[in-house]
N, C-alpha and C positions, 0 to 999 in steps of 0.2 A: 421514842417508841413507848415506853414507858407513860410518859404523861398522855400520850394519844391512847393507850388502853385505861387510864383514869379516866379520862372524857367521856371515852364511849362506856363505862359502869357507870359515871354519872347520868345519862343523859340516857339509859336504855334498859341500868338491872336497879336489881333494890339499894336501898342505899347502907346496909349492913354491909353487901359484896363489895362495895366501893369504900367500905373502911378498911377490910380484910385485905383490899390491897394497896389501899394509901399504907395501913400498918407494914407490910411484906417491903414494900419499896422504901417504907425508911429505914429498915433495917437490912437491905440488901444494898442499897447505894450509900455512899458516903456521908451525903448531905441532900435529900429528896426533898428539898424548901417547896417544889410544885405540888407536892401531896397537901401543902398548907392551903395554896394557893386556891389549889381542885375542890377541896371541901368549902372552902369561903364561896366558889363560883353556886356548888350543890346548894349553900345557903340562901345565895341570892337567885336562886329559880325556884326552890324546892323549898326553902324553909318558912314555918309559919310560927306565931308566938305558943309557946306551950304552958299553961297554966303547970303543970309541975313542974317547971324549970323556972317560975318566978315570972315570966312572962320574956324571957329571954328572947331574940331574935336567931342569933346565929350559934345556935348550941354543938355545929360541926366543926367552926369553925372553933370553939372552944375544948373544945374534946381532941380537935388537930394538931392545934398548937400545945395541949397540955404531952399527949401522945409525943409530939414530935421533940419536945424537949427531955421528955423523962427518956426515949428512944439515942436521942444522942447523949445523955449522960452516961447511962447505961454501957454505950459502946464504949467511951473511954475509961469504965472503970474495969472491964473484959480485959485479959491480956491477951486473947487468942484473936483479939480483932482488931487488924490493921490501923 
């Protein structure tokens, strides 16, 4: 349910609201590895080279995976979070 509501922010709203909740689901779920997956897909439909990012290609997908690791560190250093 979750990754079918990533899909449809990719593929319909801005792509700020589809970090907002790639970011929510990796902190509400366990291990939300499809939020990685959802921004790389954003990338490869939507992404174009950005002269301030060095001429990077997939800057969601880097931002995802940075997100998605600092995100599970985080939770293990929490004691209130299972």
């Amino acid at each position: 349910m979750a990754s079918g509501i990533l899909i449809i922010s990719i593929l319909f709203m801005p792509f700020w609201v589809t970090f907002i909740l790639a970011f929510a689901g990796m902190i509400y779920f366990h291990i939300f590895l499809e939020a990685v997956f959802l921004l790389f897909l954003s990338d490869l439909l939507y992404g174009v080279r950005e002269a301030k990012f060095f001429g990077i290609f997939f800057i969601s997908l880097i931002i995802g995976v940075t997100l998605f690791v600092a995100v599970e560190i985080l939770k293990k250093k929490l004691k209130f979070y299972p």
